[in-house]
C-alpha positions as CSV (number, residue, x, y, z in Angstrom):
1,X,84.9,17.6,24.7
2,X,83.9,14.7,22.5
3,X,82.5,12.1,24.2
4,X,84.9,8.2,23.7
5,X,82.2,6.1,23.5
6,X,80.0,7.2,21.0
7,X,81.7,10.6,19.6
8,X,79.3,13.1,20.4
9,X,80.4,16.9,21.0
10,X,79.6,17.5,24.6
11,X,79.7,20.9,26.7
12,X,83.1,20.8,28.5
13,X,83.0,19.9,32.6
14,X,80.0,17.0,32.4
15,X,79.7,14.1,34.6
16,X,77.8,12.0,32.0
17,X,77.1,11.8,28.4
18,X,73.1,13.0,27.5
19,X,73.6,10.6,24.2
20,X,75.0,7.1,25.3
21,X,74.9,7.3,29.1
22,X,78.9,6.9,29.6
23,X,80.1,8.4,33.0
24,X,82.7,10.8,33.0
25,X,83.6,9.8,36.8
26,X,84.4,7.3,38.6
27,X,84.2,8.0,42.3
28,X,85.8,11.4,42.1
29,X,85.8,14.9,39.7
30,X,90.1,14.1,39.0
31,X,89.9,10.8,37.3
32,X,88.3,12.7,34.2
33,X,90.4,12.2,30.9
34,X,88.9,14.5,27.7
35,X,89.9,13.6,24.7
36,X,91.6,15.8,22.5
37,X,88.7,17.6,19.9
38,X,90.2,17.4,17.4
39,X,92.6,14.4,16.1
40,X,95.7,13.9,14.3
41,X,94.5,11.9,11.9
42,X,91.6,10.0,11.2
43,X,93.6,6.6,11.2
44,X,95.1,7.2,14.5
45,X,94.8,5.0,17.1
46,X,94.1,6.9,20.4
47,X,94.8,4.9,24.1
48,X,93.3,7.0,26.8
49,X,93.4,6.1,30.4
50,X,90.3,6.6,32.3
51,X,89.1,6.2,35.3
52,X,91.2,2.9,36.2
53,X,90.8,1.2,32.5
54,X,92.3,2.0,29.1
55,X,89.9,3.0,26.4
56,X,91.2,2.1,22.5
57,X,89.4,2.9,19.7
58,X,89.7,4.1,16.0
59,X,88.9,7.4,15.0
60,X,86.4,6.2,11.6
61,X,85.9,8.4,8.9
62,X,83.7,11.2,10.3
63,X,80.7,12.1,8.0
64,X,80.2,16.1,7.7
65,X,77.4,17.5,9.9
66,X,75.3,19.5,9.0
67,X,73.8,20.7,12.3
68,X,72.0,18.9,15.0
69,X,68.7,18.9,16.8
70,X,68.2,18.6,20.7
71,X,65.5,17.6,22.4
72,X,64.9,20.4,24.9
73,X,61.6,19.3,26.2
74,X,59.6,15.9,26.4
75,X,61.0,12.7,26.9
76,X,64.9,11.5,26.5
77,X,65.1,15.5,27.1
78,X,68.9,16.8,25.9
79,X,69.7,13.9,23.7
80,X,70.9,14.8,20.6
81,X,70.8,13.6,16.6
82,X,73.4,14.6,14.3
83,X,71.9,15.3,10.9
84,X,74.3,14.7,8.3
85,X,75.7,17.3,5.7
86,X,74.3,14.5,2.5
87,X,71.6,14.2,0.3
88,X,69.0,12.2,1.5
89,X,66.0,11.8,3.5
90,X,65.7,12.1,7.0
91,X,62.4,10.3,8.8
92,X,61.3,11.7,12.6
93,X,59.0,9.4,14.0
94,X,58.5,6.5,16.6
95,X,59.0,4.0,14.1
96,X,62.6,2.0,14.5
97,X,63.7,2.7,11.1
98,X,63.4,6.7,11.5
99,X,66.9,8.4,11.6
100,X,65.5,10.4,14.2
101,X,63.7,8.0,16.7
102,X,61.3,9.9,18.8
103,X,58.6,7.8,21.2
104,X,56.4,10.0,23.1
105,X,52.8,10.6,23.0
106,X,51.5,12.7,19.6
107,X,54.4,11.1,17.5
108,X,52.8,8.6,14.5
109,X,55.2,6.6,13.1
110,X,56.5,8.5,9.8
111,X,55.9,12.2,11.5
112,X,58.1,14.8,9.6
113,X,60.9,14.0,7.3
114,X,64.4,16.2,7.1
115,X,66.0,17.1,3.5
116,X,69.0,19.1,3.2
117,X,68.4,21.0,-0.6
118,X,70.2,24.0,-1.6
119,X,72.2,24.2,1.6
120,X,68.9,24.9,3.4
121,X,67.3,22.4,5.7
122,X,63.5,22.1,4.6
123,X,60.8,19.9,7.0
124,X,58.2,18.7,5.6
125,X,55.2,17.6,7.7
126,X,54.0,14.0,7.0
127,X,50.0,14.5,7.1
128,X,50.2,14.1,11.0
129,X,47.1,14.5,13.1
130,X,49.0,15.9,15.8
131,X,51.1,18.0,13.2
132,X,54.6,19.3,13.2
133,X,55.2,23.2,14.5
134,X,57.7,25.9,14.4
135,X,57.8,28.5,16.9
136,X,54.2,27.5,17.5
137,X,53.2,27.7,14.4
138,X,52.0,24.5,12.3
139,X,53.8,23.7,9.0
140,X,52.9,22.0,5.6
141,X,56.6,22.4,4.4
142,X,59.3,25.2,6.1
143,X,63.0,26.0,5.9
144,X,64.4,24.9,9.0
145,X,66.7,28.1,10.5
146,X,69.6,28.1,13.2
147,X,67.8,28.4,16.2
148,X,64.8,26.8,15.3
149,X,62.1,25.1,17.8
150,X,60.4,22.6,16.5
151,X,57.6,20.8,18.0
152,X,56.4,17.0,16.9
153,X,53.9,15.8,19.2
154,X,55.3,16.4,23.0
155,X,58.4,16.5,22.3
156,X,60.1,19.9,21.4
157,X,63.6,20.5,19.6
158,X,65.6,23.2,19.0
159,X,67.9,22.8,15.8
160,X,71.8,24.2,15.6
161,X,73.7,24.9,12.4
162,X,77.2,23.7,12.7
């Protein structure tokens, strides 16, 4: 189910998004609505009734994604970042302008930056002093696989390929 007020995917029967907080219930399991995963169009208008109120929005044009990464242990624990299927650069850190905004203890500001090349997913390690690990092992620069857990500081993530 995708979640109305910010879009995430979410695992079908929860009470509450992990990314923006919004409650699925109001009072009682029956008032849920789900929205439809996929739809019609990306122009169309969708009303849903939820939960005593009427949510409207506009489906926007949708970036591709190219996986995600969850945090799975540390602070903020199950929220999720969408990493886009674009060139670019993609900061983790605790500063505000990171794409991937992490603030727990052992994250510097500018930690490890994200780079999609070649189809692969590459992260680099930004001369940290807490450094940046996979599977327990610390990294200069590594591939980033399906599956992947990836360790900055105290926070651990484990990355999906969409």
């Amino acid at each position: 189910m995708i979640c109305p007020k910010c879009g995430v995917l979410l695992p079908d029967n929860v009470m509450k998004c992990g990314n923006c907080g919004f409650a699925f219930v109001n009072g009682n399991a029956s008032s849920k609505t789900v929205l439809e995963e996929s739809p019609p169009s990306a122009e169309t208008e969708i009303v849903q009734e939820y939960a005593e109120e009427t949510l409207i929005f506009h489906e926007g044009e949708k970036k591709p994604v190219y996986g995600w990464l969850v945090i799975i242990d540390g602070p903020n624990k199950w929220k999720e970042f969408r990493i886009p299927n674009e060139p670019g650069q993609f900061l983790i850190g605790s500063d505000e302008g990171c794409a991937i905004r992490l603030d727990a203890e052992g994250i510097e500001r500018f930690h490890a930056s994200l780079r999609i090349r070649d189809g692969k997913l590459y992260i680099v390690d930004l001369d940290t002093e807490t450094g940046t690990y996979i599977k327990d092992n610390p990294i200069e620069k590594s591939i980033v696989e399906d599956g992947a857990i990836i360790r900055v500081g105290d926070v651990t993530l484990k990355f999906r390929k969409f």
